[in-house]
N, C-alpha and C positions, 0 to 999 in steps of 0.2 A: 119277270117283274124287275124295274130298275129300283134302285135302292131311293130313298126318301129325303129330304132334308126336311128339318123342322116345319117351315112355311104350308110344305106338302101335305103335312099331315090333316086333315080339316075334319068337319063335326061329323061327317059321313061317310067319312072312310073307311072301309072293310076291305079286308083280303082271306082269303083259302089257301092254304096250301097245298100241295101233292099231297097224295096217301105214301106212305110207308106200313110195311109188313113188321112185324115185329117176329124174327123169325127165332126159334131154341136156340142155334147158334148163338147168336147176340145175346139174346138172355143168359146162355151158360156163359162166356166171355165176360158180363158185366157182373155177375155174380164172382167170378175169378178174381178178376182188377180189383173191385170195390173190397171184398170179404166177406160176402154176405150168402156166408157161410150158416144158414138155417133149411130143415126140411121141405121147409115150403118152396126152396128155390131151388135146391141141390139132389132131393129123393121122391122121384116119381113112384115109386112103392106106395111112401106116406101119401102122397099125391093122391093117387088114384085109389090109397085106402080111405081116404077121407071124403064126406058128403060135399065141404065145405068148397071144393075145388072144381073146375072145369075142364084144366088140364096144367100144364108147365104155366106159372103165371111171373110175369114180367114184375121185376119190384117198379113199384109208383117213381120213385124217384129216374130209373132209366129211363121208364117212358115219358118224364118230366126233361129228362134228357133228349129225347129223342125229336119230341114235341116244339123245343129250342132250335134244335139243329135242323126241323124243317122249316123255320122262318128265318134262318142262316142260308140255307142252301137255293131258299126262294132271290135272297137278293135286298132283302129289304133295308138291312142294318151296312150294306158294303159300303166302307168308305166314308160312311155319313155316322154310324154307331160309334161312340168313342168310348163308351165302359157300360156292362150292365150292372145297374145301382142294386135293385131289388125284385126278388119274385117274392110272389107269398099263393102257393099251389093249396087246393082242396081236393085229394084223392076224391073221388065221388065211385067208383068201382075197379075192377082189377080190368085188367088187358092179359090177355092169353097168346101162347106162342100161336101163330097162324092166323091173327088178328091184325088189321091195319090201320093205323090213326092218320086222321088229319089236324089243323091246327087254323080255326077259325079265330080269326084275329080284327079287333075293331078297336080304334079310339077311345079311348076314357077322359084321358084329359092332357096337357100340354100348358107350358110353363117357358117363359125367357129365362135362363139365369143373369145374375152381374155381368155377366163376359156376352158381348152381342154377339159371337161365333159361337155359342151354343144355348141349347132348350133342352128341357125337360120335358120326354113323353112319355105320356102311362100309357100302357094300352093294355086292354082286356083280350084274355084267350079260353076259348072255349075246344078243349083237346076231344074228339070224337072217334068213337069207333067205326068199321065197316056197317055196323046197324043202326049210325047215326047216335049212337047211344053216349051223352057225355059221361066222358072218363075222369077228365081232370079240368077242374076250370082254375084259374092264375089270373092274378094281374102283373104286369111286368112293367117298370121302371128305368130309363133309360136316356140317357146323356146323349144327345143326338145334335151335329154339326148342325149350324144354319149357313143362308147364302152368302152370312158374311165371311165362312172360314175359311182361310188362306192355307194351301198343302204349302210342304217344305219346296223351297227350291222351284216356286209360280212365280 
């Protein structure tokens, strides 16, 4: 996927991303990094004493990370993204290690700012699992070049 400029963006446009695994590794590491340091993420004992669980589950917010990073790795923001303004996620279920999300992405809506080298697009994300099962749904906010913006040193 080549990355987008404002004008690109139109009432019908949709993208998928790859799947991504969410594998223990990753989840132990982002529980590391972050601190999130509770049973649920750090003692498979508790885990697997409790009805509540499936197995090792991913905290919402990494897979809210994750989720971001596969519409990064698609191409879509390169070059053309210049800040992300805002997310606003709805956890809808947990994601388990050996689970893999995708990241269905459509238009919402889209805005000029003051400055004619950039716009404002919202776009809606519906995060899914291998069973097609939504996980996470977001809308995302974001400051996006148009065709009038000049790179340094053109």
């Amino acid at each position: 996927m080549t990355s987008l400029y404002f004008e690109e963006y139109t009432d019908d446009w949709a993208f998928e991303t790859e799947a991504k695994v969410v594998t223990e590794e990753d989840i132990q590491a982002y529980v590391a990094l972050c601190g999130f340091q509770t049973p649920t993420f750090t003692d498979m004992a508790y885990v697997q004493a409790s009805n509540d669980y499936a197995g090792r589950m991913a905290p919402g917010l990494f897979v809210l990370s994750m989720a971001e990073g596969l519409v990064l790795q698609a191409g879509l923001t390169r070059r053309r993204g210049i800040f992300l303004m805002e997310l606003n996620p709805k956890f809808k279920q947990p994601v388990y290690a050996g689970e893999s999300i995708r990241n269905r992405v459509r238009l919402h809506s889209k805005r000029l700012t003051r400055k004619s080298d950039r716009g404002v697009v919202v776009t809606s994300h519906e995060v899914v699992n291998d069973r097609d099962e939504l996980v996470i749904s977001y809308i995302s906010t974001r400051m996006i070049r148009t065709r009038e913006f000049v790179e340094m040193g053109n």
